[in-house]
C-alpha positions in Angstrom: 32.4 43.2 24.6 29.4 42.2 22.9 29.1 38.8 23.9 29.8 39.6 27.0 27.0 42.6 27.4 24.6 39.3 25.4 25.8 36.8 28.2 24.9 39.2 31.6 21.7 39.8 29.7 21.0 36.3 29.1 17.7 35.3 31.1 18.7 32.6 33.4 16.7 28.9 32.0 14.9 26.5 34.4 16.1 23.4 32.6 18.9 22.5 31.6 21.2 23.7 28.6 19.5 22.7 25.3 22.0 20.2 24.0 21.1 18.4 27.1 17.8 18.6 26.9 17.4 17.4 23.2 19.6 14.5 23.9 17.4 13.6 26.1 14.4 13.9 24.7 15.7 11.8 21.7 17.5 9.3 24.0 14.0 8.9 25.5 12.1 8.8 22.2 13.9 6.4 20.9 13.7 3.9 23.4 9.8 4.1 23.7 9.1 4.7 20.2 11.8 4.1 17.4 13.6 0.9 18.8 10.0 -1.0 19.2 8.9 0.1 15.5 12.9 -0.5 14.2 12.3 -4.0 15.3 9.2 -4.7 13.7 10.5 -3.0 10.3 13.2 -5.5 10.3 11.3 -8.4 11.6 9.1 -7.9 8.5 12.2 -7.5 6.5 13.6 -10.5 7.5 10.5 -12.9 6.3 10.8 -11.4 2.5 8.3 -9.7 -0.1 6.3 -12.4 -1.4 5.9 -14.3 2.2 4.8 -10.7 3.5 2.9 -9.8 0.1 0.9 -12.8 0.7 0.2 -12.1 4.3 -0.3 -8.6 4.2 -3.3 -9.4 1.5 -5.3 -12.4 3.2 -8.7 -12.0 2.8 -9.6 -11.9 6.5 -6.5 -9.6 7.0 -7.8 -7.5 4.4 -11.6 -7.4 5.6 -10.1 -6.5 9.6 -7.9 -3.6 8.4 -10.7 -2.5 6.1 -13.4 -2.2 9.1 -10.7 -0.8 11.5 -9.6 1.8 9.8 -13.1 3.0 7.7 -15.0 2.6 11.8 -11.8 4.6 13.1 -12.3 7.2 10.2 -15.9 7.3 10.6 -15.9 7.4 14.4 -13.5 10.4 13.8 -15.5 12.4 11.2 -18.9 11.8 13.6 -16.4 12.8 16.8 -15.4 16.5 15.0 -19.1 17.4 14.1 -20.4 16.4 17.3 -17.6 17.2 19.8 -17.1 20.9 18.3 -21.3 21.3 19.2 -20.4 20.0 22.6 -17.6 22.1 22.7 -19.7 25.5 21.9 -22.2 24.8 24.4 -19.5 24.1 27.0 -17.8 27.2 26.2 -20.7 29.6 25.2 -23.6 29.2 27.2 -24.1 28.8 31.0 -26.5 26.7 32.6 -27.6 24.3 36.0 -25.1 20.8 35.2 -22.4 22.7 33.4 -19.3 21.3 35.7 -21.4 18.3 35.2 -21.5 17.7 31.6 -18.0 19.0 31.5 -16.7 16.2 33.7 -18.7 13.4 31.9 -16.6 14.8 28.6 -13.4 13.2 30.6 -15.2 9.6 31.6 -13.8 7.6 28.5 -10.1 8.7 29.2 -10.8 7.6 33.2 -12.8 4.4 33.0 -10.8 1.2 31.4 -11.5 0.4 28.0 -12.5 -3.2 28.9 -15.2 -1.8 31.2 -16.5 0.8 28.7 -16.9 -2.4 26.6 -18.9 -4.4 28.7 -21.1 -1.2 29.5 -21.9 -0.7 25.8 -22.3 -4.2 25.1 -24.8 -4.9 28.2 -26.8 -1.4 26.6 -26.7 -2.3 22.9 -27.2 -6.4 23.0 -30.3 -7.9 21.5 -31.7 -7.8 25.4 -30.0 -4.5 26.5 -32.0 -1.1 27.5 -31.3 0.4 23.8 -30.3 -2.9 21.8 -34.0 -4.4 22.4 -35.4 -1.4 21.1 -33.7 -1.3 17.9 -33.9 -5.1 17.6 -37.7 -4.7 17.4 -37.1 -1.9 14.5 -35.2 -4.8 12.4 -31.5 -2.8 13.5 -28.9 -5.4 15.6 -26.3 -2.8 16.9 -24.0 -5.0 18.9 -21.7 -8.2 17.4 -21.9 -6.1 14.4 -19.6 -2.9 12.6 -22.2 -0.6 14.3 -21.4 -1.6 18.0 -17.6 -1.4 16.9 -18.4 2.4 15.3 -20.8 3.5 18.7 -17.5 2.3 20.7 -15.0 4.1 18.9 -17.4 7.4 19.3 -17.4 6.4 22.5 -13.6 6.4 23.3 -12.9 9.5 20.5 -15.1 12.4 21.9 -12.8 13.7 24.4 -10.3 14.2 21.9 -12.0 16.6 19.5 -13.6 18.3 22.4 -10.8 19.1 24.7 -8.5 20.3 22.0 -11.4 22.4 20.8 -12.2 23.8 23.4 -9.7 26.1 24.5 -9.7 27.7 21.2 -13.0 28.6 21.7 -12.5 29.9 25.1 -9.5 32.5 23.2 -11.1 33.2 20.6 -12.2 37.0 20.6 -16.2 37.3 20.2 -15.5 41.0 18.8 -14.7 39.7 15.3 -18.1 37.8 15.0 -20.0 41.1 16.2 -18.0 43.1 13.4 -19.1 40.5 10.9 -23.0 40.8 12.1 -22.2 44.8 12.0 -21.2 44.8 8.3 -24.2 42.4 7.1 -22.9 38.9 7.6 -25.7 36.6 9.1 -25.1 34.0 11.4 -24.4 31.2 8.7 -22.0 33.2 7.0 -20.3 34.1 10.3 -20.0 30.4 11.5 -18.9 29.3 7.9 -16.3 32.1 6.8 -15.4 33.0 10.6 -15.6 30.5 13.2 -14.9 27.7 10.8 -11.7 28.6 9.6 -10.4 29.7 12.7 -11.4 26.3 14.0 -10.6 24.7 11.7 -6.4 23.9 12.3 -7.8 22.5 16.1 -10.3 20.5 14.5 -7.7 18.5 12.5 -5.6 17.7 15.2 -8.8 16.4 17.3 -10.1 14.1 14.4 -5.9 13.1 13.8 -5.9 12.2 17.7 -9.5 10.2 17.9 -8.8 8.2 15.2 -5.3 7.2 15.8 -6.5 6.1 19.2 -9.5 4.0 17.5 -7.3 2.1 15.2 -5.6 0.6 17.9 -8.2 0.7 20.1 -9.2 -3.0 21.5 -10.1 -3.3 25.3 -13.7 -1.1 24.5 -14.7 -2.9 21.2 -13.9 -6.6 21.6 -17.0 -7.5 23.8 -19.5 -5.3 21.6 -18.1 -6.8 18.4 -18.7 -10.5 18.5 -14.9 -11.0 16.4 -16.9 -12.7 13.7 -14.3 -13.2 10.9 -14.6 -11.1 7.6 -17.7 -9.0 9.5 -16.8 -7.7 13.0 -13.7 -8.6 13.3 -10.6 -5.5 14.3 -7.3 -5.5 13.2 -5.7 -5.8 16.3 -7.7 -8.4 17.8 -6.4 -10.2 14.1 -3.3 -9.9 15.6 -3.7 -11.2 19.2 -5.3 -14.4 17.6 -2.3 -14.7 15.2 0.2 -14.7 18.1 -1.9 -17.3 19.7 -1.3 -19.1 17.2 2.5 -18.8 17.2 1.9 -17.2 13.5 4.5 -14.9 14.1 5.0 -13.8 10.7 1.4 -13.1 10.4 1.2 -11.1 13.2 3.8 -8.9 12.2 2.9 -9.0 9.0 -0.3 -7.2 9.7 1.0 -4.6 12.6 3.4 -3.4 9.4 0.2 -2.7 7.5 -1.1 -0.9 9.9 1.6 1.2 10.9 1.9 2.0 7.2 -1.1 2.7 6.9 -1.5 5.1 9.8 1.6 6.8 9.3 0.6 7.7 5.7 -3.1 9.0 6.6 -1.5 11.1 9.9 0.8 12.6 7.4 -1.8 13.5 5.0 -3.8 15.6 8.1 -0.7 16.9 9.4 -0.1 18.6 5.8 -3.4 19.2 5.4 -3.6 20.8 9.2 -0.4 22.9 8.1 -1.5 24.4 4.9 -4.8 25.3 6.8 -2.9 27.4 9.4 -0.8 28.8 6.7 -4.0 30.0 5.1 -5.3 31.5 8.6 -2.2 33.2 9.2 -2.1 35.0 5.1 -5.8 35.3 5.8 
């Protein structure tokens, strides 16, 4: 009698049942994500230790993964400071060009990375609108790490910004007029208040830019000149490897840097975790 009195209550689902729907959606994750990385584990496997040991550590594989992923993390940690002020001003003031600025937030997800490359490059070159005028103070921006970091800024913002943003837009202005009421001045409010409480979206903002800079090529090619042990990616490393039949190499260095990434996005998914854990006891 009781299941039956559960089953007429039962609110009726849009999709379908949930066995279905999780069969699905690992039927569907596993074609587009787990076979393609299954083959390049055993691909890798298949070539042995010490052929991928010595691969893995060249020191031009070494000096591309080392600027790709400190430029990806540095692009990231610039992205959270300056996309969660962009956020703020977005959510918390009104003035003429709002919609504006709002919409320019949006451009590098619309316009295609090799176009946002050839923009930045044609700005930052030696004879470029901003590139001359740093030339003259001694500084070359582009064919050098600091073109590839402006780019990765470039393609990142968005990220931090649009997941910031709506937790701004929700997050009740009440608590920070309480905190003024009981003494707390506007640093402590932003440090002990808005902060924390931001602090779970800001994570998964930086964790989103910079797993899109690492593999991030279309926008950073032109502006970085690919000059070997200076300015050159990771995955362009790989694109000239396979155009040189090197297989092995190839692979060799897409392993590293699927390792790589899968241990750092684990370490801010923990670290994202524990700070909601904290919010929540707090």
């Amino acid at each position: 009698m009781a299941r039956a009195t559960a089953f007429a209550f039962r609110k009726p689902s849009v999709l379908p049942g949930f066995g279905l729907t999780l069969g699905f959606a690992v039927a569907y994750l596993s074609l587009i994500v787990l076979v393609p990385l299954a083959g390049l584990v055993v691909k890798t496997a298949s070539m042995g230790w010490p052929e991928f040991w010595s691969l893995a550590t060249d020191p031009r594989t070494l000096a591309a993964l080392r600027l790709s992923f400190g430029a990806s993390a540095a692009a990231a940690a610039m992205n959270a400071v300056f996309g969660l002020l962009v956020a703020w001003v977005l959510v918390r003031y009104e003035f003429p060009g709002k919609r504006i600025i709002d919409a320019m937030v949006d451009l590098p997800f619309a316009l295609p990375t090799a176009v946002a490359g050839i923009a930045l490059t044609a700005i930052y070159a030696p004879n470029g609108w901003i590139g001359r005028y740093a030339a003259e103070a001694g500084v070359k921006i582009a064919y050098t790490p600091i073109g590839i970091f402006i780019a990765l800024v470039f393609i990142g913002l968005p990220f931090i910004v649009r997941t910031v943003q709506p937790v701004l837009e929700d997050m009740d202005r009440e608590v920070e007029e309480m905190a003024a009421t009981l003494g707390a001045n506007r640093l402590q409010t932003v440090v002990r208040i808005v902060l924390p409480t931001l602090a779970p979206a800001l994570l998964t903002g930086f964790a989103l830019a910079f797993a899109r800079a690492v593999g991030e090529y279309g926008s950073v090619i032109f502006i970085a000149g690919n000059i070997p042990y200076v300015s050159e990616i990771a995955p362009l490393l790989i694109v000239i490897r396979l155009t040189e039949f090197n297989y092995a190499a190839a692979t060799a260095i897409a392993t590293v840097m699927l390792a790589l990434s899968f241990v750092i996005l684990l370490a801010i998914n923990l670290l994202q975790a524990w700070s909601r854990r904290r919010l929540g006891h707090d």
